[in-house]
C-alpha positions as CSV (number, residue, x, y, z in Angstrom):
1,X,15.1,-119.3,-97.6
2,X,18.7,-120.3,-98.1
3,X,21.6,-118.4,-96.8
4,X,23.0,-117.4,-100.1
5,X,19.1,-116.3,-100.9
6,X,19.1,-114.1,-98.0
7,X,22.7,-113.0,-98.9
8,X,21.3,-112.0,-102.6
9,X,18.0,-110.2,-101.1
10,X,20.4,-108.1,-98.7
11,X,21.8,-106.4,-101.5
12,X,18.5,-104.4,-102.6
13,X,16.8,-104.8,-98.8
14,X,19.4,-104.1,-95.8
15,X,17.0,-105.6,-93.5
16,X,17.8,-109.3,-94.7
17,X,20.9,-109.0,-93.9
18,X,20.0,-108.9,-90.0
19,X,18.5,-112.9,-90.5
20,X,22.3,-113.9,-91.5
21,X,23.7,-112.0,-88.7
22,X,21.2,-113.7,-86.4
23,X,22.2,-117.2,-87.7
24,X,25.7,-116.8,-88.0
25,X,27.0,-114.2,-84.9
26,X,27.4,-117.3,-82.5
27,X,29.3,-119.8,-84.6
28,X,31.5,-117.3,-86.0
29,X,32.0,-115.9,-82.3
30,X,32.5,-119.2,-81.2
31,X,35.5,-119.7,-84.1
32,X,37.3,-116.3,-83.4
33,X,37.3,-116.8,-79.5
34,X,39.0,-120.2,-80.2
35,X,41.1,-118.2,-82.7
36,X,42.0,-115.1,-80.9
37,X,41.8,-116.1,-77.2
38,X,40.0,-113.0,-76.5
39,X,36.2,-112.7,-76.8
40,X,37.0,-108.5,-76.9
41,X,38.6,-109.9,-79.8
42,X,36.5,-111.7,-81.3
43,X,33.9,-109.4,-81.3
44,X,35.8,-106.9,-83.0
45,X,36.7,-109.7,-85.8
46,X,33.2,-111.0,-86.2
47,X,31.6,-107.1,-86.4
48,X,34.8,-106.9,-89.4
49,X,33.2,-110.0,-90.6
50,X,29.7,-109.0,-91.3
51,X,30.6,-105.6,-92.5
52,X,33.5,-107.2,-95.6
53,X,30.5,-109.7,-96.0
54,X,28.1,-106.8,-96.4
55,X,29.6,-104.8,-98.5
56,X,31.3,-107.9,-100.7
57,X,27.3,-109.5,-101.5
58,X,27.3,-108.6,-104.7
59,X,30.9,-110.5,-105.0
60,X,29.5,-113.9,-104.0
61,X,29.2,-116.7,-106.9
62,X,27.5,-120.0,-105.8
63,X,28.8,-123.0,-108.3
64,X,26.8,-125.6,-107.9
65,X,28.9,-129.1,-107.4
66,X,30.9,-127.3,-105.3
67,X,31.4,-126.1,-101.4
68,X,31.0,-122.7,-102.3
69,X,28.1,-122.3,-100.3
70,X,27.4,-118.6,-98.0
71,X,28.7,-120.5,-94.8
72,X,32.3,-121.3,-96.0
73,X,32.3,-118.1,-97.6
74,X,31.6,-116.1,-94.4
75,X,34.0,-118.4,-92.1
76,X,36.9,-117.9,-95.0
77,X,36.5,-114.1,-94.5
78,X,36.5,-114.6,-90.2
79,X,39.5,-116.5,-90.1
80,X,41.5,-115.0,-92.8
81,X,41.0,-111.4,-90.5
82,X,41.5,-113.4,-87.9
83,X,44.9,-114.0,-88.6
84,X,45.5,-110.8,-90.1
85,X,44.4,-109.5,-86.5
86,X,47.3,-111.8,-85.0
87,X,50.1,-111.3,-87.4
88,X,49.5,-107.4,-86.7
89,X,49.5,-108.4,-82.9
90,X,52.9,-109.8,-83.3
91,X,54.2,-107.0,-85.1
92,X,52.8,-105.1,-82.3
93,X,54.5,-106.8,-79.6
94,X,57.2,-105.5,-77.3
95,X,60.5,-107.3,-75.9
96,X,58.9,-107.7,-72.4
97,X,55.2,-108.2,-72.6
98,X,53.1,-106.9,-69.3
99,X,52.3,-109.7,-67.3
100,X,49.3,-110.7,-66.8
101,X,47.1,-110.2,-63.2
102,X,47.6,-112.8,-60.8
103,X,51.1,-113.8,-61.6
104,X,53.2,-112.3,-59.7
105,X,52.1,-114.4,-56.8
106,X,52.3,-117.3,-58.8
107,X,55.9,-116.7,-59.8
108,X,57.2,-114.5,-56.8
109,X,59.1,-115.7,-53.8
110,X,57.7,-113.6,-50.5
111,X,61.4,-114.1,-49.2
112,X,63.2,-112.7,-52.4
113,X,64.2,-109.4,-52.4
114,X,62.3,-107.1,-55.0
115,X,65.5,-106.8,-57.6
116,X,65.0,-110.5,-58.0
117,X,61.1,-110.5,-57.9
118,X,61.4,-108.3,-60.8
119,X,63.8,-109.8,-62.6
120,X,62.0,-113.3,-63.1
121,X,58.7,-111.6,-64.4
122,X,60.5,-109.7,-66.9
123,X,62.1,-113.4,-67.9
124,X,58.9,-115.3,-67.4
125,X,57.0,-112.2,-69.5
126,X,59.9,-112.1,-72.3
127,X,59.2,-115.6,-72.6
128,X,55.8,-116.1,-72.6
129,X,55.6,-113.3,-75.1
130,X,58.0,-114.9,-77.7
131,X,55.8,-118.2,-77.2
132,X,53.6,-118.7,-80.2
133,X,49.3,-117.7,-79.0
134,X,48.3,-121.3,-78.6
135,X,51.2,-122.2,-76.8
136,X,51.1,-119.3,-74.9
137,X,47.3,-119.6,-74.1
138,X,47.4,-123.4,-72.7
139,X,50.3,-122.2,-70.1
140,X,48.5,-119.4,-69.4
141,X,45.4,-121.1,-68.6
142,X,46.8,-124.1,-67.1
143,X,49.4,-122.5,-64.8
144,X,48.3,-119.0,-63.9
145,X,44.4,-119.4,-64.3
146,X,44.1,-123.0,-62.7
147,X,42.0,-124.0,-65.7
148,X,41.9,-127.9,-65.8
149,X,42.8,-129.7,-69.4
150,X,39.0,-130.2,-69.8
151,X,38.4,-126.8,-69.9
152,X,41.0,-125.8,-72.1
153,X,40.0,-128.4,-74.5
154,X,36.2,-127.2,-74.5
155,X,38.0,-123.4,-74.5
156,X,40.0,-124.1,-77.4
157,X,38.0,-126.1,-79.4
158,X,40.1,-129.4,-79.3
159,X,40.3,-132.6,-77.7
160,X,41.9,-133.0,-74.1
161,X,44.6,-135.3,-76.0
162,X,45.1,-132.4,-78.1
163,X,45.9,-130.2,-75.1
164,X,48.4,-132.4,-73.4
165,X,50.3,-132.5,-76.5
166,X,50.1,-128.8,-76.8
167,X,51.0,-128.7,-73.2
168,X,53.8,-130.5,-73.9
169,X,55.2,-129.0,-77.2
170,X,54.5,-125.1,-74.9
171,X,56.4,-126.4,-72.2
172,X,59.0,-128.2,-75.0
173,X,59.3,-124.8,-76.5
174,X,59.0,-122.3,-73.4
175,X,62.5,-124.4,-72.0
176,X,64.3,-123.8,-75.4
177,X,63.2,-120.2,-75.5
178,X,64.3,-119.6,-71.7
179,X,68.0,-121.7,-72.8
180,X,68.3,-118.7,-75.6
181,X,67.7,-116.4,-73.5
182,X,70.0,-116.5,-71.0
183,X,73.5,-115.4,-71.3
């Protein structure tokens, strides 16, 4: 039975709907993580998913000669709250974002008093915050959870050429956000 038949049959027998959740909850998890950066995340956006998929059924048209099918239809509806998600992150965020655990002994001097200890994470955190999420996320991983390029790339979704230009561009960026920073 095809996905949009399933789909269809949901509509009059709730149960069906359970065989598309079964075939589609890891791919669209898989998308969101890459996405979001956050499986917590992610699960929230693919439970949002299915339930705007659920209750939109009855508003799904196949045309035939086109990609119209149930599959783009469901990942149109994860990445578009995806990103609503983000944007309402950003709107969310605050000057100096918390850091994150495990970097203050990456970025703190033991020999520096604690005025200047604190100081450079509220820098490093005001910057990293203004950094846009996939920059943010390859620096993060790379510098303050050890992750290797490889992983990143399999993280993320992307080639490891992909990363080291990403890499670059955050690191590009991060420098020109510190310069307008600074008084």
């Amino acid at each position: 039975m095809s996905d949009e038949q399933i789909l269809l049959k949901s509509i009059k027998c709730p149960k069906a709907f359970g065989l598309l959740v079964d075939r589609y909850q890891g791919p669209l998890m898989a998308r969101a993580t890459r996405l979001l950066g956050s499986r917590e995340a992610a699960e929230d956006a693919v439970q949002e998913t299915f339930i705007k998929i659920y209750t939109k059924a009855h508003q799904f048209v196949k045309n035939e000669g086109k990609d119209d099918s149930f599959r783009a239809w469901a990942y149109t509806i994860l990445v578009r709250h995806c990103f609503s998600m983000l944007r309402e992150e950003e709107r969310e965020r605050v000057q100096f974002a918390p850091l994150e655990p495990g970097l203050e002994g990456v970025i703190a001097d033991p020999k520096a008093d604690v005025w200047e200890r604190v100081s450079l994470q509220d820098e490093v955190s005001s910057v990293l915050s203004r950094l846009p999420a996939t920059f943010r996320r390859v620096l993060e991983a790379y510098f303050f959870n050890g992750a290797s390029e490889q992983e990143i790339a399999a993280e993320e979704g992307v080639s490891i050429g992909a990363i080291r230009v990403r890499m670059h561009r955050a690191k590009k960026e991060f420098k020109k956000i510190k310069l307008l920073l600074t008084p």
